[in-house]
C-alpha positions in Angstrom: 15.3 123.2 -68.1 17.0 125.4 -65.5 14.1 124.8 -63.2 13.4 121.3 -63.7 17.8 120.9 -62.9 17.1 123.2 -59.6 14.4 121.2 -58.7 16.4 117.6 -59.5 19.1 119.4 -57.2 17.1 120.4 -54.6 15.1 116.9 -54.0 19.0 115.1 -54.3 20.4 117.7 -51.7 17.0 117.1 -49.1 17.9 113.2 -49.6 21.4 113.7 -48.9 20.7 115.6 -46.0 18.0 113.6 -44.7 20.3 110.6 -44.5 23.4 112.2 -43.4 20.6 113.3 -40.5 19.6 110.0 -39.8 23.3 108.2 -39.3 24.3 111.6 -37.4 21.5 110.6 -35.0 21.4 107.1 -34.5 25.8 107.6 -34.2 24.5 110.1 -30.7 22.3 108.0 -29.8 24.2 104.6 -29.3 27.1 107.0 -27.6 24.5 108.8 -25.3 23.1 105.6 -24.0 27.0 104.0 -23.7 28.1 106.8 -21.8 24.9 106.6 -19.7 25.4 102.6 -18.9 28.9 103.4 -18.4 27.7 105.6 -15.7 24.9 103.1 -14.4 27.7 100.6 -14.1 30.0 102.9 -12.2 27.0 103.8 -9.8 26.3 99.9 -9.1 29.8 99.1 -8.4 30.7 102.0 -6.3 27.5 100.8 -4.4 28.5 96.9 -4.0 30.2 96.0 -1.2 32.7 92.6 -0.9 31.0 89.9 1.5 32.5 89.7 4.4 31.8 87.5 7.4 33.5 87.7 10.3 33.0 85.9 14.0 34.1 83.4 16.9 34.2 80.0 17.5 33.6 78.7 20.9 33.5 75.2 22.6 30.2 74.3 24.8 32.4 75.7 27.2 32.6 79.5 26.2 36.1 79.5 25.5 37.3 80.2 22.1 38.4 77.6 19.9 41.9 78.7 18.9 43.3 77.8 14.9 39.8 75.9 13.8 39.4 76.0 10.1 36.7 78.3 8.9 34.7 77.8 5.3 32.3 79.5 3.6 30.8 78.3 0.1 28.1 80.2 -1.8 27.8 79.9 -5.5 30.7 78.7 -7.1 33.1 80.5 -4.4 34.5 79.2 -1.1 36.5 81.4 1.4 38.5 79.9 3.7 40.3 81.2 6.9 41.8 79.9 10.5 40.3 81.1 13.8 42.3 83.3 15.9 44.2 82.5 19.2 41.3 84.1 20.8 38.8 82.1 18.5 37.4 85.1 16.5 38.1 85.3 12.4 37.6 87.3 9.2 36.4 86.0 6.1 36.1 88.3 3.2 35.5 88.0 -0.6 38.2 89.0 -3.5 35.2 90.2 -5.6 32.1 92.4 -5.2 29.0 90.9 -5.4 27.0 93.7 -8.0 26.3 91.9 -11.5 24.3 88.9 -9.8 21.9 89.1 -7.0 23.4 87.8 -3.6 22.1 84.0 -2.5 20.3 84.2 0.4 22.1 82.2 2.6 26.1 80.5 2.4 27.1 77.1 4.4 29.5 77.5 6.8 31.5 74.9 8.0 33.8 74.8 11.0 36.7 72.3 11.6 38.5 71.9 15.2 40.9 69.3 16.3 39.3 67.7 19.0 35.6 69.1 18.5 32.7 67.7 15.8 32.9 69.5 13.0 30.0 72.4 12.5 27.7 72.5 9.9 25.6 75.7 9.7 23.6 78.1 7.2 24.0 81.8 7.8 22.0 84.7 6.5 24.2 86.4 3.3 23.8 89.7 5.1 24.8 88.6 8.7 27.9 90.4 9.2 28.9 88.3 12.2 28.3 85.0 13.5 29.3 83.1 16.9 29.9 79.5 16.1 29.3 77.1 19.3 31.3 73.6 18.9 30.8 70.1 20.7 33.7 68.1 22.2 34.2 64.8 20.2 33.8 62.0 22.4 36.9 59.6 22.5 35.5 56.5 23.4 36.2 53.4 21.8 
C-alpha cells in the first residue's frame, strides 16, 4: 500500500509539475516576443523620418513668386504653407510615415495672385522641388 501511495504521489507530483512547466513557458514566451516587438517597433520608428518638402516658386520670368499658397495632399493628409518673400518654402509633416508604406507620389498644388494656379505630382522622396508659374492673362 505504501508503494502503490508513493507511486499515486509521484505520477500527481510529475503532472503538477509538468503543467506548472508548460504555463511557466508559454507566460516567457508571450513576454520574450513583446519585449522583442517592442524593440522592433522602437528600431522602425527611430528609423522613419517626417516628409518634408521644401522648394521655390518662380514666375516664367525667374523671379520668385513671393506669399503663393503652397499644398501638398497624399493620403488622407494635406500640408499647407505660404511661399517666402524670396519665393522658397518648407512643408513638413506632424507625423512620421513608419506603420504604412509611403505613396509614391503627392499632388502639389500652387496658388499665386496674378499667376494660373499649378497643378503638379512630385516624387514622395524628392526633397526639393522648383515650381515654374504662368502669368494669368487679363483680357476680357
Amino acid at each position: 500500500m505504501t508503494a502503490l501511495r508513493y507511486l499515486l504521489f509521484g505520477v500527481v507530483g510529475v503532472a503538477i509539475a509538468s503543467v506548472l512547466f508548460l504555463l511557466m513557458n508559454s507566460v516567457v514566451s508571450a513576454n520574450f516576443e513583446a519585449g522583442v516587438n517592442v524593440v522592433e517597433r522602437w528600431i522602425v520608428r527611430a528609423m522613419c523620418d517626417r516628409y518634408q518638402l521644401a522648394g521655390t516658386v518662380r514666375g516664367t520670368d525667374s523671379r520668385p513668386v513671393p506669399y503663393a499658397v503652397v499644398e501638398v495632399a497624399y493620403r488622407d493628409e494635406r500640408l499647407t504653407t505660404r511661399s517666402n518673400t524670396d519665393g522658397t518654402f518648407m512643408l513638413a509633416a506632424a507625423e512620421t510615415e513608419c506603420n504604412r508604406r509611403p505613396p509614391a507620389r503627392v499632388e502639389l498644388l500652387v496658388v499665386a495672385d496674378g499667376f494660373r494656379p499649378r497643378r503638379q505630382s512630385v516624387p514622395f522622396e524628392a526633397g526639393s522641388v522648383e515650381v515654374r508659374l504662368d502669368a494669368r492673362d487679363f483680357r476680357p
